[in-house]
C-alpha positions in Angstrom: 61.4 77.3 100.4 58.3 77.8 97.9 55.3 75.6 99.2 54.9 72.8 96.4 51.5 71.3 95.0 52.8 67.6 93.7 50.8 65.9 91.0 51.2 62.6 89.7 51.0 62.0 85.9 51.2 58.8 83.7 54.2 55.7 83.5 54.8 57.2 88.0 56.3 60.5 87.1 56.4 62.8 89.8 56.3 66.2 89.0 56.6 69.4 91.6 54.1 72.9 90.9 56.5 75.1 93.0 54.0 78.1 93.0 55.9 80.3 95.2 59.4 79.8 93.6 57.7 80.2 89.8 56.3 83.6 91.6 59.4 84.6 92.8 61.0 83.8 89.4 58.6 85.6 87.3 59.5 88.9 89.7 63.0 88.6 88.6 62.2 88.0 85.2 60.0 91.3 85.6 62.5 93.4 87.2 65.3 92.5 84.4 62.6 93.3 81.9 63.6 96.8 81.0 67.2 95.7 81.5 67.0 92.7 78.8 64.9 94.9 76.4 67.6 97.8 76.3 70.2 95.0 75.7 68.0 93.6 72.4 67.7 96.9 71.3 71.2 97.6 71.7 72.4 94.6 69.4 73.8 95.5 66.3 72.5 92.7 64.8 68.7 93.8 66.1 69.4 97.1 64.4 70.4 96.6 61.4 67.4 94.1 60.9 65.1 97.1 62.0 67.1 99.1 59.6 66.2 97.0 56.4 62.4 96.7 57.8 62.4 100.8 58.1 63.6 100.1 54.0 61.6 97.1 53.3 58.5 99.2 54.3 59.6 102.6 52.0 60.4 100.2 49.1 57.4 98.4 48.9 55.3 101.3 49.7 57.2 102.7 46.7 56.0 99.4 44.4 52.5 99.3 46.2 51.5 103.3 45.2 52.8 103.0 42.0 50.9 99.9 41.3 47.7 101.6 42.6 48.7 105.2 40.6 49.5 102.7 37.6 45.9 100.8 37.5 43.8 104.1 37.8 45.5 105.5 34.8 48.6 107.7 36.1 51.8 106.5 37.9 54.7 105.7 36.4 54.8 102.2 34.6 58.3 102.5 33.1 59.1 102.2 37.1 57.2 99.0 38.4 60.3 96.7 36.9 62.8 99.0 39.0 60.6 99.1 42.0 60.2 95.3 42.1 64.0 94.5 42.0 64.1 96.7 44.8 61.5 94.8 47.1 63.5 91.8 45.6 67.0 93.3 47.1 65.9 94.4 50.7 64.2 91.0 51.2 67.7 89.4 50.2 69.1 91.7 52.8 67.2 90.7 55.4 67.5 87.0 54.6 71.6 87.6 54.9 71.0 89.3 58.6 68.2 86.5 59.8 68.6 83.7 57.5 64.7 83.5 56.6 63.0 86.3 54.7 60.4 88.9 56.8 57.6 87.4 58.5 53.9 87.6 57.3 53.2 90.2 60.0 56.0 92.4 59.3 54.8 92.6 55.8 51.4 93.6 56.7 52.3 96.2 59.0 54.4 97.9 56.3 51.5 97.9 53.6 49.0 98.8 56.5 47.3 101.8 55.5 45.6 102.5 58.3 48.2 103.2 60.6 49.1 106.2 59.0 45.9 107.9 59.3 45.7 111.0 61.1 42.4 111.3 61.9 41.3 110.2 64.9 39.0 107.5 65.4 35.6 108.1 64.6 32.1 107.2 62.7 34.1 109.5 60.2 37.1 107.5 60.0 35.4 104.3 60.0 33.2 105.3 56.8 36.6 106.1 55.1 38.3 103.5 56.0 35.6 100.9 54.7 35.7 102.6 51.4 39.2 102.2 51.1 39.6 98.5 52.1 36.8 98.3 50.1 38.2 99.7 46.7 41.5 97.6 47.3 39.3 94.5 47.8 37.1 95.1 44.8 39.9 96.0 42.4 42.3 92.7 44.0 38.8 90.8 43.2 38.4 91.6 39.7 41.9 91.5 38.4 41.5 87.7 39.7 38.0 87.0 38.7 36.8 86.5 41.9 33.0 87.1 42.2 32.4 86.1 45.4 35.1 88.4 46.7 34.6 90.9 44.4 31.4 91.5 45.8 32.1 92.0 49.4 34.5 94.4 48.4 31.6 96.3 46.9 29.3 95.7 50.3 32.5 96.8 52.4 32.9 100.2 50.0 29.1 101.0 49.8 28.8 100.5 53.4 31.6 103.2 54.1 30.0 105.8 51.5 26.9 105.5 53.4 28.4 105.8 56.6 30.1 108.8 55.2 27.0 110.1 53.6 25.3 109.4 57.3 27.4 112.0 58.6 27.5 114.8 56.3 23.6 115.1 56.4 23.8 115.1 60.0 26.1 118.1 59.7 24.8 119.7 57.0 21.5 119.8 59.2 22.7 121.1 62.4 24.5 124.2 59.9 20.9 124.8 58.6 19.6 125.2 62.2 22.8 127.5 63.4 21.8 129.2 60.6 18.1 130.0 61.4 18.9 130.1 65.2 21.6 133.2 64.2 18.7 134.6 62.1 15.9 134.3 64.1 17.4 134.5 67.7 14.3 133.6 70.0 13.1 136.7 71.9 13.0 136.2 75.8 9.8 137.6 77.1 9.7 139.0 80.8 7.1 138.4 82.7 5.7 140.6 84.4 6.2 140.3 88.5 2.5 140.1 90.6 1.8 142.2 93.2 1.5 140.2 96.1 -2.0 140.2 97.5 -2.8 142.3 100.5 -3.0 140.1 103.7 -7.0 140.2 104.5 -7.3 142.3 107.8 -9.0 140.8 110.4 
């Protein structure tokens, strides 16, 4: 029997901090992990609601791009209507499979751009990114008048470009100096050995 640690709260309550058995609990609870998780995953109900997230993502992907395409000048506006009713449908779907409509983090995963990237994470990535996040900031910012905001989108973006900027001078620099180093390959001079002095005889 697990060794208990008994407290007493308010209105005489007893109540029993079973350390041992909690322990002993949680290593079930661990072992049946991979168990339990197959069993979720092998719910039909638990599919078909990762299913209309896999569509929920392409669909408002689909609406986001074209908004974005749209604003800059290209894109096709004659589609925005279409791709909205779409959004509109999937999160009806989901709302029929889970009874409440996709949560706020599910959302923003599916309109996360960053996840996609395929660069790995660097000073060079990070410059990018910052420009990006920055342009969708600044451009969110001005459609709704919002100064404030509207100007930390433009530190975020010019940080980024001078990150960026950071890095291609560093580069182009080190190609100068490959450059001269391939051209003027430094000449190794040998040194002549000395002769070793004669021992003194005595």
């Amino acid at each position: 029997m697990g060794h208990c640690n008994r407290r007493r709260f308010g209105s005489g309550i007893r109540v029993d901090f079973c350390f041992n058995a909690i322990a002993a609990m949680q290593g079930t609870i661990n072992r049946r992990g991979p168990m339990v998780k197959l069993v979720v995953e092998n719910d039909p109900k638990e599919i078909a609601r990762r299913q209309i997230l896999d569509h929920l993502e392409r669909e408002l992907r689909l609406l986001f791009a074209n908004l974005l395409r749209v604003s800059r000048g290209a894109g096709k506006a004659y589609e925005v209507g279409a791709n909205c009713a779409a959004v509109v449908s999937v999160y009806q779907q989901y709302r029929e499979v889970e009874g409440c409509y996709p949560a706020s983090h599910e959302v923003s995963r599916a309109l996360d751009f960053r996840k996609d990237m395929d660069q790995p994470f660097d000073e060079m990535r990070f410059g990018i990114e910052r420009i990006v996040a920055g342009s969708f900031q600044l451009v969110a910012s001005e459609f709704l008048r919002q100064r404030t905001q509207a100007s930390a989108g433009e530190t975020q973006l010019f940080e980024g470009i001078r990150a960026v900027e950071a890095i291609q001078e560093r580069n182009r620099f080190k190609f100068q100096e490959d450059i001269k180093a391939r051209k003027h390959p430094r000449k190794t001079i040998k040194r002549k050995q000395r002769k070793p002095k004669p021992e003194p005889e005595l």
